[in-house]
C-alpha positions in Angstrom: 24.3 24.3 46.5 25.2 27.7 47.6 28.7 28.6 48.9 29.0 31.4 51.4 33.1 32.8 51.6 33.3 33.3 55.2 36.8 34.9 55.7 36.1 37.7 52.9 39.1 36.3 50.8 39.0 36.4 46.9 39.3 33.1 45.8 42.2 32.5 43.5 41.5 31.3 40.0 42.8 27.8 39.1 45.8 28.1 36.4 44.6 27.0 32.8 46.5 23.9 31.6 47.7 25.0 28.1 46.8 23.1 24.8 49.3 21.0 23.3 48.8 22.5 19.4 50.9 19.7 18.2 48.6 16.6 18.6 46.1 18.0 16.8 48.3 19.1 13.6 47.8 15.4 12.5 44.1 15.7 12.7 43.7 19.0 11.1 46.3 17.4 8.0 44.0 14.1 7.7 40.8 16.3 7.8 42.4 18.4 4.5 43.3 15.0 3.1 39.9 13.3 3.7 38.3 16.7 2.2 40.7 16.9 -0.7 39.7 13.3 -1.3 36.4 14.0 -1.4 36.7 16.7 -3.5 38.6 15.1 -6.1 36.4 11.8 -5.7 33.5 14.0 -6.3 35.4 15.8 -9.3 36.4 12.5 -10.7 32.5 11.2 -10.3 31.3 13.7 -11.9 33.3 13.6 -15.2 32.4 9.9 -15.2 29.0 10.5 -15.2 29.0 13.4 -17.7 31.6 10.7 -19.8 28.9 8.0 -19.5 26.0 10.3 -20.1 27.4 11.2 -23.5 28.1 7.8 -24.5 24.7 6.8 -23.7 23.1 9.8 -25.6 25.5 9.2 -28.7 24.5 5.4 -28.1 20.9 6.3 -28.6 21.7 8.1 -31.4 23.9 5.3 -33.8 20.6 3.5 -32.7 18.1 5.8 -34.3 20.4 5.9 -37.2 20.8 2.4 -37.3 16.7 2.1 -37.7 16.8 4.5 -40.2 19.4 2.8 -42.3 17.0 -0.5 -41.9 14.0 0.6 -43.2 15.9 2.7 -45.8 17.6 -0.8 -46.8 13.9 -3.0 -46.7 12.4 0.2 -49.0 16.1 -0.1 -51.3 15.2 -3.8 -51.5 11.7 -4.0 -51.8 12.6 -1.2 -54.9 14.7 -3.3 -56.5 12.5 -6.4 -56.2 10.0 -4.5 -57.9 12.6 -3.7 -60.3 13.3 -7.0 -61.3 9.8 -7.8 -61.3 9.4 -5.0 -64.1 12.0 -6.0 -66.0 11.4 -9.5 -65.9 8.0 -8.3 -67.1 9.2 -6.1 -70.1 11.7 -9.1 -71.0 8.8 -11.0 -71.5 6.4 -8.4 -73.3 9.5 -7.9 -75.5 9.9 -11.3 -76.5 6.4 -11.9 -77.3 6.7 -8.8 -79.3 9.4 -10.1 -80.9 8.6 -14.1 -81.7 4.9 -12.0 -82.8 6.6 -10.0 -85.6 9.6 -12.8 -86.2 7.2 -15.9 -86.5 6.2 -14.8 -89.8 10.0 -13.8 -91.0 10.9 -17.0 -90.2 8.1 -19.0 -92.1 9.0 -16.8 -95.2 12.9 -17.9 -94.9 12.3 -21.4 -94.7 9.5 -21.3 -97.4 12.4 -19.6 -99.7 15.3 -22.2 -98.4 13.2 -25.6 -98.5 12.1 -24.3 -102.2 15.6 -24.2 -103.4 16.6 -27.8 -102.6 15.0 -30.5 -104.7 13.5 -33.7 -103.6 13.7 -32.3 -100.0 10.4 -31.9 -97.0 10.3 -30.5 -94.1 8.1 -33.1 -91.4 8.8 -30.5 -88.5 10.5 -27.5 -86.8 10.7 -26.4 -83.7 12.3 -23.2 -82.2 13.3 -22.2 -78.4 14.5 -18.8 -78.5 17.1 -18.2 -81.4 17.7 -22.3 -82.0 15.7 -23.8 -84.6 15.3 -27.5 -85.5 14.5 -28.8 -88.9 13.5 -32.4 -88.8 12.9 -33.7 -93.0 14.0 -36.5 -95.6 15.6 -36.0 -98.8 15.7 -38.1 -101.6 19.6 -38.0 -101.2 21.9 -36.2 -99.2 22.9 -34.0 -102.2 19.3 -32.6 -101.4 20.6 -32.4 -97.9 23.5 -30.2 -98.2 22.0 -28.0 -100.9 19.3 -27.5 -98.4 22.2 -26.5 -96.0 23.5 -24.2 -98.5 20.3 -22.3 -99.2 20.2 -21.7 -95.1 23.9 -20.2 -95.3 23.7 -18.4 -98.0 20.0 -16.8 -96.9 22.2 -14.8 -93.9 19.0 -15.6 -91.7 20.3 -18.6 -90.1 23.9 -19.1 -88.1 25.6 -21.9 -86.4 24.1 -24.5 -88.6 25.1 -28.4 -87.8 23.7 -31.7 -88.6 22.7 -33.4 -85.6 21.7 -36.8 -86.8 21.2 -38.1 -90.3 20.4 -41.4 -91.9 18.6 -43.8 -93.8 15.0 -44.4 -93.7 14.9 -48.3 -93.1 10.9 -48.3 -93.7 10.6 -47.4 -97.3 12.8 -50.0 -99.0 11.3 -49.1 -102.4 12.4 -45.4 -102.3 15.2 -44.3 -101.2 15.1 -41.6 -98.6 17.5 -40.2 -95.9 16.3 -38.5 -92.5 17.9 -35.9 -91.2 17.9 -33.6 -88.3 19.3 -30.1 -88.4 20.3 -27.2 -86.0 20.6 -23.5 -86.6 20.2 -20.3 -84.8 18.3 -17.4 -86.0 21.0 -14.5 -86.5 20.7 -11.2 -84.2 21.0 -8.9 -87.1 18.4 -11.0 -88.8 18.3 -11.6 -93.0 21.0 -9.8 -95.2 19.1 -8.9 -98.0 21.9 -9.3 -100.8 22.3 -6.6 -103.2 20.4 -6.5 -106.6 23.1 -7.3 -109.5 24.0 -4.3 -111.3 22.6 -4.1 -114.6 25.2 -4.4 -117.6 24.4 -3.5 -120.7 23.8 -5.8 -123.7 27.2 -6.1 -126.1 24.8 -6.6 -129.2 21.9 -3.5 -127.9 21.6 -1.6 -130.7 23.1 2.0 -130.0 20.3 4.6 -129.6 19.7 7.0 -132.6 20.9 10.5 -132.4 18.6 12.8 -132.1 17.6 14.7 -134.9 17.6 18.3 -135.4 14.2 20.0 -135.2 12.7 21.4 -138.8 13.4 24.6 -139.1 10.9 27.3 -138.7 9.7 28.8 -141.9 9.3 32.8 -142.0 
């Protein structure tokens, strides 16, 4: 709508009302507060996340280590399983080796011990490991303990005890005594004894000086 001034008066200009600056000083304060808020919020946020984003990453990584110290543990035991298996193996090789070149040994050393006693047979021996068992009879047990004597005294043979002995009920016209005997086979093996010195005969005839070479005619 168009409005036409007919008296050719300026119209007068309505008074502004003036702002009240004080009501809004509250709002202005809680809009810095929310703001700071946010800001620190975000701040705080932020340092969380970076917090949690290292734990994760160092997380990850005491897993990967943790894998690698697994299989390095399965290859440390499957190593030492196949160490035991190898030694189990030479144990074995080495006692083969060794009941091989001491079967013979110990043959010899009874052969030698049985032939020192009299009236004494061997009807069996068995050996497991060092242990020996002698199973005989004896015409008495003289013939028994000169038969443990010869094992003592051979330095072959340790530990020596007599596990059962008696007399044999099923020969009544001969007297003979059974006997069973233990011994171990001595980890130094045999001590050869020393050869006696030789002394010299009180009634040898002393040796005849030597006599002077002939002298050399000119």
């Amino acid at each position: 709508m168009i409005r036409i001034n007919l008296l050719g008066q300026t119209r007068p200009k309505a008074a502004r009302r003036p702002v009240d600056t004080g009501a809004a000083m509250p709002l202005v304060f809680i809009g810095a507060g929310l703001l700071l808020g946010a800001l620190f919020l975000f701040y705080f946020y932020h340092s969380w996340q970076t917090q949690l984003n290292d734990e994760n990453n160092r997380i990850k990584q005491l897993q990967a280590q943790k894998t690698e110290l697994q299989q390095i543990k399965q290859q440390v035991e499957a190593f030492e399983k196949q160490k035991q298996t190898l030694q189990q193996r030479v144990g074995t090789i080495e006692q083969l080796q060794k009941d091989r070149t001491g079967g013979q040994e110990l043959l010899d050393q009874v052969a030698n011990t049985v032939s020192r006693a009299e009236n004494l047979w061997l009807t069996s021996m068995s050996k497991k490991g060092s242990e020996v068992t002698f199973e005989g009879a004896a015409a008495s047990i003289n013939s028994v303990a000169n038969f443990i004597t010869a094992l003592k005294r051979s330095g072959y043979f340790q530990k020596i005890e007599i596990k059962d002995t008696k007399q044999d009920d099923r020969n009544t016209a001969v007297q003979t005594f059974l006997f069973t005997i233990n011994a171990e086979i001595a980890p130094s093996g045999p001590s050869v004894p020393a050869p006696p010195p030789q002394t010299k005969a009180a009634n040898a005839p002393a040796s005849a000086p030597a006599t002077a070479a002939p002298a050399k005619k000119g």
